[in-house]
N, C-alpha and C positions, 0 to 999 in steps of 0.2 A: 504494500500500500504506500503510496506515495507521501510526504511527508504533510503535504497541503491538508490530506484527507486524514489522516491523524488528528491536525490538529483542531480539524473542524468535528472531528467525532468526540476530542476533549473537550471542548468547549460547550459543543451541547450538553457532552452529559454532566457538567456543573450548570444547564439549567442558561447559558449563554445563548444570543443571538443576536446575529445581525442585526445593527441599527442602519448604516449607511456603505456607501461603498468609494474608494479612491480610486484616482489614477497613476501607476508610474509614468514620470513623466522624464525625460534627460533632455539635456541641454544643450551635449555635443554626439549625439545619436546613443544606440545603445552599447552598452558595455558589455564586455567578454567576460559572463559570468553566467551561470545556471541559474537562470531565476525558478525552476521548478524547487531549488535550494531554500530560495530567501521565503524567510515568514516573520510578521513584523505585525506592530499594536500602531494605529496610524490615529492621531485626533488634530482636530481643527482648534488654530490660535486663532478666535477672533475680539477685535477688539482696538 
């Protein structure tokens, strides 16, 4: 199981769920990395 869907199966079963959704975005195109890898908590500064 891939690691995305791990962490979506811990989350729910603490009773978590999606509120909203992000974009990655770069700046000088994308980077040489495995983003099936990256998993990350993302919130909004606003203000």
């Amino acid at each position: 199981m891939e690691i995305r869907a791990l962490s979506l199966d811990f989350t729910r079963s603490v009773g978590l769920s999606p509120v909203f959704e992000t974009a990655r975005m770069y700046a000088q195109g994308n980077p040489d990395l495995d983003v099936t890898l990256v998993c990350g908590i993302t919130s909004f500064e606003l203000g």
